[in-house]
DRENSEMAR-833914 format. One record per residue (C-alpha): x, y, z. Coordinates in steps of 0.001 Angstrom, whole numbers, padded with zeros to 6 digits. Layout:
<guvexs>
+---------+---------+---------+
!      xx !      yy !      zz !
+---------+---------+---------+
!       X !       Y !       Z !
...
+---------+---------+---------+
</guvexs>
This chain:
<guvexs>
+---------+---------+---------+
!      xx !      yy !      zz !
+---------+---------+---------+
!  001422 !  017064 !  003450 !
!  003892 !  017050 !  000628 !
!  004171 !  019524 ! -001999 !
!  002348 !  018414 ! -005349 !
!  006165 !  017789 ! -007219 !
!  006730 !  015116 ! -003970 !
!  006157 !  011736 ! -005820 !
!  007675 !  008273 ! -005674 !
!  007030 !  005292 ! -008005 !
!  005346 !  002477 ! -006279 !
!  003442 ! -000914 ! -008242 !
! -000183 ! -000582 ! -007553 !
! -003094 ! -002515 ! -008379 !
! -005144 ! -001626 ! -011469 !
! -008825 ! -002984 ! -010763 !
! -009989 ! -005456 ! -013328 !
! -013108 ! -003283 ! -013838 !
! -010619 ! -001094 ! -015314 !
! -008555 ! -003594 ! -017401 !
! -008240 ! -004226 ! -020714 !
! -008071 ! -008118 ! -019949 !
! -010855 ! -008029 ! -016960 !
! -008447 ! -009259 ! -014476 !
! -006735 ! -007286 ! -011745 !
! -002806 ! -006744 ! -012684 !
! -000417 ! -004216 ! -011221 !
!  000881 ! -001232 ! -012575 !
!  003999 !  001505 ! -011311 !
!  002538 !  004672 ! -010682 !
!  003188 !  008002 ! -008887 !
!  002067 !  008421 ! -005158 !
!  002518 !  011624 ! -003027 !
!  005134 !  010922 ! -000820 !
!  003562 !  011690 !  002269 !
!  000933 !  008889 !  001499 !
!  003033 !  006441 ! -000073 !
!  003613 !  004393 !  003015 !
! -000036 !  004093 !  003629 !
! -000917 !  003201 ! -000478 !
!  001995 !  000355 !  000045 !
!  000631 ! -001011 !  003723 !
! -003102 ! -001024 !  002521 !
! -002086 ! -003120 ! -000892 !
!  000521 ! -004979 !  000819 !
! -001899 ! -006236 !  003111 !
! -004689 ! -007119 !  000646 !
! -006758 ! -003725 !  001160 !
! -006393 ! -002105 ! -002601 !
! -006379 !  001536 ! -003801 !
! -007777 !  002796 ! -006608 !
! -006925 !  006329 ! -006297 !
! -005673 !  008842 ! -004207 !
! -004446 !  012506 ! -003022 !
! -002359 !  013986 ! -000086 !
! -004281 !  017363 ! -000533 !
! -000957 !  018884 ! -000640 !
! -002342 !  020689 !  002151 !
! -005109 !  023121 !  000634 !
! -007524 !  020144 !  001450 !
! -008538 !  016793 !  002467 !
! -006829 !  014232 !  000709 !
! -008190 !  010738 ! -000110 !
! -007749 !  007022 ! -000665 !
! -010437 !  005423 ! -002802 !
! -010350 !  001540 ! -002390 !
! -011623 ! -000637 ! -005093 !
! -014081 ! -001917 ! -002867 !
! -015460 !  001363 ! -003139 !
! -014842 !  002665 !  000157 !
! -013158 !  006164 !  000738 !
! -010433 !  006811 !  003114 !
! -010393 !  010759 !  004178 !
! -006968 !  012664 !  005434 !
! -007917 !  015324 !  007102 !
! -005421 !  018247 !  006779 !
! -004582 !  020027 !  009542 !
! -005929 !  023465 !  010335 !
+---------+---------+---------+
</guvexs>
Protein backbone atom coordinates (compact mmCIF):
# COMPACT_ATOMS: atom_id res chain seq x y z
CA UNK A 1 0.00 0.00 0.00
CA UNK A 2 1.09 3.53 -0.65
CA UNK A 3 1.70 6.09 1.83
CA UNK A 4 -1.39 8.54 2.29
CA UNK A 5 0.79 11.67 0.32
CA UNK A 6 0.97 8.83 -2.83
CA UNK A 7 -1.75 10.33 -5.19
CA UNK A 8 -2.18 10.73 -8.93
CA UNK A 9 -4.92 12.66 -10.81
CA UNK A 10 -7.11 10.42 -12.79
CA UNK A 11 -10.95 11.54 -14.52
CA UNK A 12 -13.50 9.58 -12.68
CA UNK A 13 -17.08 9.28 -12.88
CA UNK A 14 -19.28 11.41 -10.62
CA UNK A 15 -22.71 9.41 -10.23
CA UNK A 16 -25.69 11.36 -11.40
CA UNK A 17 -27.30 10.71 -7.98
CA UNK A 18 -24.68 13.00 -6.96
CA UNK A 19 -24.91 15.69 -9.72
CA UNK A 20 -26.02 18.88 -9.84
CA UNK A 21 -27.56 18.22 -13.44
CA UNK A 22 -28.82 14.42 -12.60
CA UNK A 23 -26.68 12.98 -15.22
CA UNK A 24 -23.45 11.07 -14.77
CA UNK A 25 -20.30 13.37 -15.94
CA UNK A 26 -16.65 12.89 -15.10
CA UNK A 27 -14.57 14.64 -12.86
CA UNK A 28 -10.29 14.61 -12.13
CA UNK A 29 -9.71 13.51 -8.82
CA UNK A 30 -6.97 12.09 -6.53
CA UNK A 31 -6.48 8.21 -6.31
CA UNK A 32 -3.86 6.41 -4.10
CA UNK A 33 -1.38 5.30 -6.30
CA UNK A 34 -1.29 1.85 -5.45
CA UNK A 35 -5.05 1.60 -6.55
CA UNK A 36 -5.05 3.82 -9.37
CA UNK A 37 -4.61 1.14 -11.96
CA UNK A 38 -7.51 -0.76 -10.65
CA UNK A 39 -9.98 2.74 -10.30
CA UNK A 40 -8.85 3.30 -14.21
CA UNK A 41 -9.46 -0.63 -15.41
CA UNK A 42 -12.87 -0.87 -13.50
CA UNK A 43 -14.17 2.67 -15.19
CA UNK A 44 -12.43 2.02 -18.31
CA UNK A 45 -14.27 -1.00 -18.69
CA UNK A 46 -17.76 0.27 -17.74
CA UNK A 47 -17.60 -0.94 -13.92
CA UNK A 48 -17.70 2.70 -12.02
CA UNK A 49 -16.28 3.84 -8.65
CA UNK A 50 -17.69 5.95 -6.42
CA UNK A 51 -15.16 5.99 -3.79
CA UNK A 52 -12.24 4.51 -2.54
CA UNK A 53 -9.06 3.87 -0.13
CA UNK A 54 -5.71 1.90 -0.32
CA UNK A 55 -5.74 1.63 3.58
CA UNK A 56 -2.34 2.95 3.40
CA UNK A 57 -1.68 -0.15 5.12
CA UNK A 58 -3.20 0.27 8.77
CA UNK A 59 -6.36 -1.38 7.15
CA UNK A 60 -8.51 -2.71 4.52
CA UNK A 61 -8.95 -0.47 1.81
CA UNK A 62 -12.03 -0.22 -0.46
CA UNK A 63 -13.69 0.44 -3.80
CA UNK A 64 -17.33 1.45 -3.57
CA UNK A 65 -19.04 1.08 -7.07
CA UNK A 66 -22.01 3.12 -7.90
CA UNK A 67 -23.92 0.15 -8.27
CA UNK A 68 -23.51 -0.09 -4.74
CA UNK A 69 -21.31 -2.93 -4.47
CA UNK A 70 -18.04 -2.84 -2.30
CA UNK A 71 -14.76 -4.05 -3.41
CA UNK A 72 -12.44 -5.01 -0.18
CA UNK A 73 -8.33 -4.92 -0.32
CA UNK A 74 -7.25 -6.81 2.14
CA UNK A 75 -3.90 -5.59 3.59
CA UNK A 76 -1.46 -7.85 4.27
CA UNK A 77 -0.60 -9.06 7.74
Amino acid sequence: MCEWEDKVILSVPVPANLSHTGKIFWKMTDIDLCIAPIIKALNNNGIYTSSCCCGHGKCDGSILLHDGRELIIKNKE
